[in-house]
mmCIF file of the N, C-alpha and C atoms, coordinates in Angstrom:
data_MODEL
# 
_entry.id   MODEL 
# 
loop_
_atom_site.group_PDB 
_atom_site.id 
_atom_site.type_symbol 
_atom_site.label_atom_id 
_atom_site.label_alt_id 
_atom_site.label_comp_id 
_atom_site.label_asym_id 
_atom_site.label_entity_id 
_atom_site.label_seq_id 
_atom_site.pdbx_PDB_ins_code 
_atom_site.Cartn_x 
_atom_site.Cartn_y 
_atom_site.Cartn_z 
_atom_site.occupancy 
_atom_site.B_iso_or_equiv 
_atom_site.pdbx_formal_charge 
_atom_site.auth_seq_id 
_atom_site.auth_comp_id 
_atom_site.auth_asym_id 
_atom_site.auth_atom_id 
_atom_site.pdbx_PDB_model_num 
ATOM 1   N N  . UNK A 1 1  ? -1.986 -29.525 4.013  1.00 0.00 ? 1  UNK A N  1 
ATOM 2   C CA . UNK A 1 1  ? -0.938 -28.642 3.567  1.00 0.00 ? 1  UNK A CA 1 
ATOM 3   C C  . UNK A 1 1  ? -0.224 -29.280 2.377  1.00 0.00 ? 1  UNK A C  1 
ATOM 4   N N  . UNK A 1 2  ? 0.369  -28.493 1.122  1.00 0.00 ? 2  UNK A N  1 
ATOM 5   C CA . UNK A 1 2  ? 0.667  -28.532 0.090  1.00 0.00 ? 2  UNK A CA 1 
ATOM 6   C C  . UNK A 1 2  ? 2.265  -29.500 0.227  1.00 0.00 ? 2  UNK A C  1 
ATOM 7   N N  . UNK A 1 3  ? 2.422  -30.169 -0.019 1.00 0.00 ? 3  UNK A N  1 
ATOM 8   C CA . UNK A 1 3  ? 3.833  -31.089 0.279  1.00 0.00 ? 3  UNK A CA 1 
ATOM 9   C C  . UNK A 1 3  ? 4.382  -31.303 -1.463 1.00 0.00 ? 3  UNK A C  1 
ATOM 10  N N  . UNK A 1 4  ? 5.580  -30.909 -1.447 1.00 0.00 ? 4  UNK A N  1 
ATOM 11  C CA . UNK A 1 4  ? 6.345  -31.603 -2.771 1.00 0.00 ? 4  UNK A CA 1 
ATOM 12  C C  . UNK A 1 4  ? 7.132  -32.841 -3.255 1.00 0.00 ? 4  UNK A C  1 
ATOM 13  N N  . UNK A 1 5  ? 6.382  -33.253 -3.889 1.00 0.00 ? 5  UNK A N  1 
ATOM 14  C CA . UNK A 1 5  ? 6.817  -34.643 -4.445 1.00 0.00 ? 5  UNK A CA 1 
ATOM 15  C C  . UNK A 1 5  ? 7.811  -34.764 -4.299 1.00 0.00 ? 5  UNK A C  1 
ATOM 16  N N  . UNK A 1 6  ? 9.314  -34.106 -4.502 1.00 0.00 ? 6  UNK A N  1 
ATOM 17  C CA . UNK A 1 6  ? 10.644 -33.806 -5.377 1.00 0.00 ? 6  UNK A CA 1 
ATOM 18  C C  . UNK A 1 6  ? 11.086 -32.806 -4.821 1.00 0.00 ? 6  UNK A C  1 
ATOM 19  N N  . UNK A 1 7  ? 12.575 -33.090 -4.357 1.00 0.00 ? 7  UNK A N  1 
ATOM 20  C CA . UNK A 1 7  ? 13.138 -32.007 -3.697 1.00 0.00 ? 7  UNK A CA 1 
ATOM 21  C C  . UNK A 1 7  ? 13.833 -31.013 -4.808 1.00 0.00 ? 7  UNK A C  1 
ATOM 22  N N  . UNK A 1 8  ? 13.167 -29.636 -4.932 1.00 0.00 ? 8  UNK A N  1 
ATOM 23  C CA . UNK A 1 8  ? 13.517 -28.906 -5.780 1.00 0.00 ? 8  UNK A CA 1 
ATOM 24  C C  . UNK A 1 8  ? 15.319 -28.401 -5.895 1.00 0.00 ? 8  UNK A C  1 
ATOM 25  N N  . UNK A 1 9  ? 15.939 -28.507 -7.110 1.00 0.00 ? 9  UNK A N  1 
ATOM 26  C CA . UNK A 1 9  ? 17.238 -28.598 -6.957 1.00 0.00 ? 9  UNK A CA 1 
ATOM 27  C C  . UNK A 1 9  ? 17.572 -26.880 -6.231 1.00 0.00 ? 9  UNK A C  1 
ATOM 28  N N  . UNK A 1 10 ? 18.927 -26.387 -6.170 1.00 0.00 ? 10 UNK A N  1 
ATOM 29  C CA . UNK A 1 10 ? 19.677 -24.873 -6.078 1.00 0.00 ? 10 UNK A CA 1 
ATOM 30  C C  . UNK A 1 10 ? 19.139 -24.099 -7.112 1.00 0.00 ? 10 UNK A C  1 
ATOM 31  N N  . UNK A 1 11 ? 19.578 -24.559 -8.367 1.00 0.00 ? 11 UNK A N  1 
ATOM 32  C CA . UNK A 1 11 ? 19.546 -23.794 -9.253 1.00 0.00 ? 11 UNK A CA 1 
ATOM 33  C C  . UNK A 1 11 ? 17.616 -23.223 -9.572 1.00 0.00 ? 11 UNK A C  1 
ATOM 34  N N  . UNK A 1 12 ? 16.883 -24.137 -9.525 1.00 0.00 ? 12 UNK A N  1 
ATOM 35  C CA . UNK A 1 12 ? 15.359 -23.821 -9.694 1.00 0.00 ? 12 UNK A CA 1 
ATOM 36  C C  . UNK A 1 12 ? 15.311 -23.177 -7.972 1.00 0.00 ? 12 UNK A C  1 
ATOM 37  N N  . UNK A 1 13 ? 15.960 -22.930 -6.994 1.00 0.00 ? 13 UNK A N  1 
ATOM 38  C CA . UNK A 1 13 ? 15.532 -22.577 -5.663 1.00 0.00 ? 13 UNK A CA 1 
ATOM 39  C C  . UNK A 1 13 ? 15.645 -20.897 -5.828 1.00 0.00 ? 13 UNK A C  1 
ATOM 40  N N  . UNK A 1 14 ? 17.458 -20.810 -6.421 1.00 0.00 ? 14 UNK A N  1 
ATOM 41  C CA . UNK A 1 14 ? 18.322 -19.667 -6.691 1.00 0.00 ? 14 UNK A CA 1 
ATOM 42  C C  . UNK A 1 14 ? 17.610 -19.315 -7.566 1.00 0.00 ? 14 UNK A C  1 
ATOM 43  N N  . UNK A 1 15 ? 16.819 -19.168 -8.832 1.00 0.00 ? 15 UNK A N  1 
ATOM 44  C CA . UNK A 1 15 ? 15.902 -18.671 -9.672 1.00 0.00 ? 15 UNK A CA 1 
ATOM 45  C C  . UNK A 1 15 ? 14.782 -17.857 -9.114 1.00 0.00 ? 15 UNK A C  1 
ATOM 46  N N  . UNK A 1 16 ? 14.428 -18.826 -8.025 1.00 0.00 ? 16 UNK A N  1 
ATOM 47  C CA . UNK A 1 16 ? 12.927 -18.125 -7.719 1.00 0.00 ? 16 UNK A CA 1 
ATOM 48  C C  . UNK A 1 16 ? 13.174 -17.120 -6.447 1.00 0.00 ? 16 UNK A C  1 
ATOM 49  N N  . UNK A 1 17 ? 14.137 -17.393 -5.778 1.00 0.00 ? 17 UNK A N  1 
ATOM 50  C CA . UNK A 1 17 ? 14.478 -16.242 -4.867 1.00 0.00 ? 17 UNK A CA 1 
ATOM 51  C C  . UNK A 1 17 ? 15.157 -15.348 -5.008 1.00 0.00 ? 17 UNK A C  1 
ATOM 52  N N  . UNK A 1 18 ? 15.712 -15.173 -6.432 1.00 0.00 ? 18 UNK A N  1 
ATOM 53  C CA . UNK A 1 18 ? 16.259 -14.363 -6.905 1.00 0.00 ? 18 UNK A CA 1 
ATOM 54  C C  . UNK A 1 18 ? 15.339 -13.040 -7.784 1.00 0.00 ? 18 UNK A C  1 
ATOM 55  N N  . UNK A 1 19 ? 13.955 -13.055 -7.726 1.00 0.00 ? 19 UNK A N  1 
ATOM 56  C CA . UNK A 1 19 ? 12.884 -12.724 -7.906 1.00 0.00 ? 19 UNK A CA 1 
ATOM 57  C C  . UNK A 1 19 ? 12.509 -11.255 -6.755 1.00 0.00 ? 19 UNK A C  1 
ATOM 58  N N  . UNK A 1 20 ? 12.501 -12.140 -5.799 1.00 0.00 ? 20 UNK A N  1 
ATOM 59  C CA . UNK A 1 20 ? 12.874 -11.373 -4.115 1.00 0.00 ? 20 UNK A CA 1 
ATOM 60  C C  . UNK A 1 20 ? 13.730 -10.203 -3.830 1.00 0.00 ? 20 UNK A C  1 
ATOM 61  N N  . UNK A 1 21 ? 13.038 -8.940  -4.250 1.00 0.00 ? 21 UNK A N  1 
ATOM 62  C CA . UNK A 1 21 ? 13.779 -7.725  -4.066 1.00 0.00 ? 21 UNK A CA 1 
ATOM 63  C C  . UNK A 1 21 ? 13.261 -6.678  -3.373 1.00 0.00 ? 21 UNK A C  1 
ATOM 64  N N  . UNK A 1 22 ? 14.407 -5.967  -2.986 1.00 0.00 ? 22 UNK A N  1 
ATOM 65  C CA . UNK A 1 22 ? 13.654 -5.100  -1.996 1.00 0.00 ? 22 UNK A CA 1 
ATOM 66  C C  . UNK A 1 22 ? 13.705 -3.754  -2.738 1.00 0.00 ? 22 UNK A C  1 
ATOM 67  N N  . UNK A 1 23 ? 12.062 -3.046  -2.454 1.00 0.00 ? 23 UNK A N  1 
ATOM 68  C CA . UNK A 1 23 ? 11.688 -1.672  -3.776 1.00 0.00 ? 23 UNK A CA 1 
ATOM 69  C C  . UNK A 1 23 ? 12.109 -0.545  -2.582 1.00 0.00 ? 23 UNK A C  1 
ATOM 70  N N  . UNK A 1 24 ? 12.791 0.588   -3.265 1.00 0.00 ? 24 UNK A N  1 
ATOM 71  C CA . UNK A 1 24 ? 13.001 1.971   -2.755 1.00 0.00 ? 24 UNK A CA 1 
ATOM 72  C C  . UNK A 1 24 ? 11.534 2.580   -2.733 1.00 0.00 ? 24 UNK A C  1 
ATOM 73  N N  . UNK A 1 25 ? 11.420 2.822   -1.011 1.00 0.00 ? 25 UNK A N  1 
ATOM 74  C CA . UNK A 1 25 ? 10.191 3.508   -0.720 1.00 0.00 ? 25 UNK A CA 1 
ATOM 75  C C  . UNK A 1 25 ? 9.958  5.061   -1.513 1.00 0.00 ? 25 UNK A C  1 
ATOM 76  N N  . UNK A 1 26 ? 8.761  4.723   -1.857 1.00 0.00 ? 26 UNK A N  1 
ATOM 77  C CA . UNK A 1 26 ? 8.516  6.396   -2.298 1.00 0.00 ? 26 UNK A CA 1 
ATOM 78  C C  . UNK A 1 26 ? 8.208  7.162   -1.430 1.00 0.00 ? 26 UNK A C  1 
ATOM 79  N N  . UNK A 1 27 ? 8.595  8.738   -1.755 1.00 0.00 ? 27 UNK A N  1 
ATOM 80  C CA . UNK A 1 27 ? 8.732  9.496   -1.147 1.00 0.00 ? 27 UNK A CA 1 
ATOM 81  C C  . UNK A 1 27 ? 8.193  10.994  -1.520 1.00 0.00 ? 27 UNK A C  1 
ATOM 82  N N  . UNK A 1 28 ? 7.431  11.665  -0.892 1.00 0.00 ? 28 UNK A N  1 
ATOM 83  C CA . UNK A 1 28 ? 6.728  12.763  -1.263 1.00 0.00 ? 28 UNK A CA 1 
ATOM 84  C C  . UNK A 1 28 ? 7.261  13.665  -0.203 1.00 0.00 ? 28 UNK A C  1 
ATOM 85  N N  . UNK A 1 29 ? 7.197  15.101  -0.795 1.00 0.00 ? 29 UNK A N  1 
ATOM 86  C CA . UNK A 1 29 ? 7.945  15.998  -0.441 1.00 0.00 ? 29 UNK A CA 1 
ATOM 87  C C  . UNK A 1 29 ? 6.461  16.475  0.747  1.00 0.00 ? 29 UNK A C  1 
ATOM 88  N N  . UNK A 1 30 ? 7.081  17.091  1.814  1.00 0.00 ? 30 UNK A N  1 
ATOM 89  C CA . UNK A 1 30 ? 6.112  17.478  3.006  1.00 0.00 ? 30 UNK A CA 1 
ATOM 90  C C  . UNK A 1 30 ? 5.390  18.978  2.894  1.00 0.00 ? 30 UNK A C  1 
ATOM 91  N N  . UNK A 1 31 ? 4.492  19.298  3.130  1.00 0.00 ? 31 UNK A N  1 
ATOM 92  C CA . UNK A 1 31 ? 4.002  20.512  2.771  1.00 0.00 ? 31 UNK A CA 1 
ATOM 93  C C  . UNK A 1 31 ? 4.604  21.807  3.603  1.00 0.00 ? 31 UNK A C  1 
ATOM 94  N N  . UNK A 1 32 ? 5.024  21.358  4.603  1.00 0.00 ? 32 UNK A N  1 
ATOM 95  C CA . UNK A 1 32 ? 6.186  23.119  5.025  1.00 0.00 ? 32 UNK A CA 1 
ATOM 96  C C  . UNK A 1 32 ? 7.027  23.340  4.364  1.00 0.00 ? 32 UNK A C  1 
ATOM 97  N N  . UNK A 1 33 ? 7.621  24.467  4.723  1.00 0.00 ? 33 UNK A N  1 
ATOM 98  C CA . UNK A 1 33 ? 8.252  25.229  4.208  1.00 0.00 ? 33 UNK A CA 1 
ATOM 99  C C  . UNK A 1 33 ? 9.346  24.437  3.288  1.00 0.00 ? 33 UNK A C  1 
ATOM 100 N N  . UNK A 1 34 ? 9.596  23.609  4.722  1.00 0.00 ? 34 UNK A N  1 
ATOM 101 C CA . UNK A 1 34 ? 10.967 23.111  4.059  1.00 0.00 ? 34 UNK A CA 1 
ATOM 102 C C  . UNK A 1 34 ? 11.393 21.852  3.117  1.00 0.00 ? 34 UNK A C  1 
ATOM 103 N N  . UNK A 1 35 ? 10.018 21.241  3.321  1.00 0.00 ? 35 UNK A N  1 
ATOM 104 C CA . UNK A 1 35 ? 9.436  20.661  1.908  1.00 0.00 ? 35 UNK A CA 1 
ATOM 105 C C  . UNK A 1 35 ? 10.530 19.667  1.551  1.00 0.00 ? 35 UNK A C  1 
ATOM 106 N N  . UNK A 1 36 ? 10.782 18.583  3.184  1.00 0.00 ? 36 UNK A N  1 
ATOM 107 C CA . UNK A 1 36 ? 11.772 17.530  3.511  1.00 0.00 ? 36 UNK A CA 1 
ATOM 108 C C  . UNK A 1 36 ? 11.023 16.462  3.072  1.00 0.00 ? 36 UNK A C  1 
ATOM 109 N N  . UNK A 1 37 ? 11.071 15.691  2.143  1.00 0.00 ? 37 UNK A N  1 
ATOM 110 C CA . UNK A 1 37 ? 10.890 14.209  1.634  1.00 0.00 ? 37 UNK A CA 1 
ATOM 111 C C  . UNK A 1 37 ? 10.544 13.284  2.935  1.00 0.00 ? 37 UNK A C  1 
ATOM 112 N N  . UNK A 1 38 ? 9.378  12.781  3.031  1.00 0.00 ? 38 UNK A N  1 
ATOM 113 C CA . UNK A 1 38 ? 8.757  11.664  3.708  1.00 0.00 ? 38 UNK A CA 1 
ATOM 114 C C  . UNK A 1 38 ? 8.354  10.790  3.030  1.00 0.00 ? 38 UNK A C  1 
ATOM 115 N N  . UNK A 1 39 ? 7.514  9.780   3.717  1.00 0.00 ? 39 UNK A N  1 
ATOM 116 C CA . UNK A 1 39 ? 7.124  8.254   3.217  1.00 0.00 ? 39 UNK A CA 1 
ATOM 117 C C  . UNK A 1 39 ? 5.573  8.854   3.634  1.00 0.00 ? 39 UNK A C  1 
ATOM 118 N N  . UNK A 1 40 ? 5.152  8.198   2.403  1.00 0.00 ? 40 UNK A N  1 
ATOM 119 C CA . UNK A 1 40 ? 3.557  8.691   2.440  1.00 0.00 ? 40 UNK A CA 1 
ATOM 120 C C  . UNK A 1 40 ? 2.973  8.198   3.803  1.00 0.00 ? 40 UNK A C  1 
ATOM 121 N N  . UNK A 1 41 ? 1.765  8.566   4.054  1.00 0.00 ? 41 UNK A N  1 
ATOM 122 C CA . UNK A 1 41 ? 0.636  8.361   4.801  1.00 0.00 ? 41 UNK A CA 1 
ATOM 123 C C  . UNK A 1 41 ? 1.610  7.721   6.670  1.00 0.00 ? 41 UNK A C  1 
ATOM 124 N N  . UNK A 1 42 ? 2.607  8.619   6.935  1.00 0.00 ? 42 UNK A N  1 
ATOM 125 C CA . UNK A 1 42 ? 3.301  9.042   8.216  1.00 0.00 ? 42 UNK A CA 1 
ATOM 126 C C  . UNK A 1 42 ? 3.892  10.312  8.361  1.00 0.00 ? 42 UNK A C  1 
ATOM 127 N N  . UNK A 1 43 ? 3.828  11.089  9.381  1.00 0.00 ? 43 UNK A N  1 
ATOM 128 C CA . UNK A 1 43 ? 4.426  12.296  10.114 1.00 0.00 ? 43 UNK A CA 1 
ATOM 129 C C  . UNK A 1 43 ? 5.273  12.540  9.420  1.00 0.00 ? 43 UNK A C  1 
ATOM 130 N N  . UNK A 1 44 ? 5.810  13.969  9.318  1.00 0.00 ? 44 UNK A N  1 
ATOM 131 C CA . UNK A 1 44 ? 6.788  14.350  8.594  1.00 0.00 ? 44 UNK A CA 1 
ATOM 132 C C  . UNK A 1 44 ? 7.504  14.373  10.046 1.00 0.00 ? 44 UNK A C  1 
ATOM 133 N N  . UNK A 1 45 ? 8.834  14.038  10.256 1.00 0.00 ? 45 UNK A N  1 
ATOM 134 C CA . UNK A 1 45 ? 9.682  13.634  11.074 1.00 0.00 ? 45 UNK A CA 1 
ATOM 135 C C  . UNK A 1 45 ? 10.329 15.175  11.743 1.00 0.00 ? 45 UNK A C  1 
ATOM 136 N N  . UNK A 1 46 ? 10.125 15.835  10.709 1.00 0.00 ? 46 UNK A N  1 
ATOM 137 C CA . UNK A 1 46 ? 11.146 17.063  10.808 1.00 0.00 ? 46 UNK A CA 1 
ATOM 138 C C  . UNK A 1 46 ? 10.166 18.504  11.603 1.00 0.00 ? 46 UNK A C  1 
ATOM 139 N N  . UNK A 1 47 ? 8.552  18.155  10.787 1.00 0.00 ? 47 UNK A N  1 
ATOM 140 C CA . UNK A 1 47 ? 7.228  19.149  11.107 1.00 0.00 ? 47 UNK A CA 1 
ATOM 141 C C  . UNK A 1 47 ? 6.672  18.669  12.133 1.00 0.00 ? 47 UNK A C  1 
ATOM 142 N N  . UNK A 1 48 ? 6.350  17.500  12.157 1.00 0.00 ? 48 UNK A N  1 
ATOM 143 C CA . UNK A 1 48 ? 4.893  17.046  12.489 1.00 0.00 ? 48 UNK A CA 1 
ATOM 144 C C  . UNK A 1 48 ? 3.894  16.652  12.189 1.00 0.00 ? 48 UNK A C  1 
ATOM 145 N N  . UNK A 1 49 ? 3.960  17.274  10.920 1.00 0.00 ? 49 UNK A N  1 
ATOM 146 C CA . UNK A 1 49 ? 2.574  17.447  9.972  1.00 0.00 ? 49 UNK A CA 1 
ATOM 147 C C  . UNK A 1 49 ? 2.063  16.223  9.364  1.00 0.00 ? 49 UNK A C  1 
ATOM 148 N N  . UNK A 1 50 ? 0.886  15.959  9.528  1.00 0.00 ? 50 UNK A N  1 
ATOM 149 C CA . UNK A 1 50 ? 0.276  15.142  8.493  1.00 0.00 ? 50 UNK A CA 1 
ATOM 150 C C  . UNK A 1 50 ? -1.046 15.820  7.745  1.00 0.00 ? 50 UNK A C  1 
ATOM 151 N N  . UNK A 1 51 ? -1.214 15.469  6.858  1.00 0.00 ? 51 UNK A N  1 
ATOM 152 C CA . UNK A 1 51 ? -2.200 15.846  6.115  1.00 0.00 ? 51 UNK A CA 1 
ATOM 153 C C  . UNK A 1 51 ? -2.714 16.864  6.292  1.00 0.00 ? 51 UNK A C  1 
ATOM 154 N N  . UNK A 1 52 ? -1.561 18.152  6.091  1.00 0.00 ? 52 UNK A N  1 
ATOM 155 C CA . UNK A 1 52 ? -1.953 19.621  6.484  1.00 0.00 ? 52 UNK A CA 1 
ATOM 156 C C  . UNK A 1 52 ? -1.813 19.936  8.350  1.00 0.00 ? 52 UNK A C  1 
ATOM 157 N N  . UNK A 1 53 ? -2.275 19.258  9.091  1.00 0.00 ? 53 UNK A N  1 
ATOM 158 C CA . UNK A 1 53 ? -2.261 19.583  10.433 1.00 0.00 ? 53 UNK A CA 1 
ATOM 159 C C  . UNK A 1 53 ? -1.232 18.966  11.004 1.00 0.00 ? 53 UNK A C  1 
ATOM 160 N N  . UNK A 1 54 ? -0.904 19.054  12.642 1.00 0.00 ? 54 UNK A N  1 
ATOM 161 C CA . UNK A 1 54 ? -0.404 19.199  13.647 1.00 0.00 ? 54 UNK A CA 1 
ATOM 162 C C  . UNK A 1 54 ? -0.848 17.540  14.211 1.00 0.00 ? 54 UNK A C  1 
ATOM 163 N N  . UNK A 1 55 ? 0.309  16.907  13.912 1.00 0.00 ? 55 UNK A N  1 
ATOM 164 C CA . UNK A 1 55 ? -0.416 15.634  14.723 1.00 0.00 ? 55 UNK A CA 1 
ATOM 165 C C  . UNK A 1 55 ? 0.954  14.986  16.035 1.00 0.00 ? 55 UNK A C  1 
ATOM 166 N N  . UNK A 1 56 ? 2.079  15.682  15.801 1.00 0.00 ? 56 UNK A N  1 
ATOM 167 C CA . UNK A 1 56 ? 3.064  15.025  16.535 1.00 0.00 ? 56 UNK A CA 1 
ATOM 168 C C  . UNK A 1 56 ? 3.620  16.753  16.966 1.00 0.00 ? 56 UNK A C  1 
ATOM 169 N N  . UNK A 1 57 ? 3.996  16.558  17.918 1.00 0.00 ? 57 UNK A N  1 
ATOM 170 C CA . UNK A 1 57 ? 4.705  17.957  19.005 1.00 0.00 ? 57 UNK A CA 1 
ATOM 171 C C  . UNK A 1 57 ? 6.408  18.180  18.798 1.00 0.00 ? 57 UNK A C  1 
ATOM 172 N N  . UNK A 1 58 ? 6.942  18.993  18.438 1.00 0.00 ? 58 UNK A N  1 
ATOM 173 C CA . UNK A 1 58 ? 8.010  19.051  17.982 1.00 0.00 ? 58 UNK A CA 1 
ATOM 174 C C  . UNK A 1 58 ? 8.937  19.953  18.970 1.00 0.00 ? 58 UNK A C  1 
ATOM 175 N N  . UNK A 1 59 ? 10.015 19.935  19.504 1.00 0.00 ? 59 UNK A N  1 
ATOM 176 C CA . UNK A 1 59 ? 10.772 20.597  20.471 1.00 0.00 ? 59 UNK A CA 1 
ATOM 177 C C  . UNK A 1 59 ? 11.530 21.721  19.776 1.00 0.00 ? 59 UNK A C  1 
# 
């Protein structure tokens, strides 16, 4: 395993983890009607629907 010579200071630590961000999921609109914004390739929360069909049971 990779070991460092030199204990890297704050400022070169605070640089590189400052790199480290968190991205806003994209979001595609659902094919019913009501055409509620989901996160790709999961259930529309509101339908059911995935990829045109019926995959989750809705009350």
């Amino acid at each position: 395993m990779a070991v460092p010579k030199r204990k890297m200071s704050r400022s070169n630590t605070r640089h590189r983890r400052a790199q480290w961000k968190a991205s806003v999921p994209q979001l595609t609109p659902c094919p019913c009607p009501r055409k509620e914004m989901v996160v790709p390739h999961r259930a529309c929360t509101h339908c059911g629907l995935y990829k045109g069909r019926q995959v989750v049971e809705q009350p």
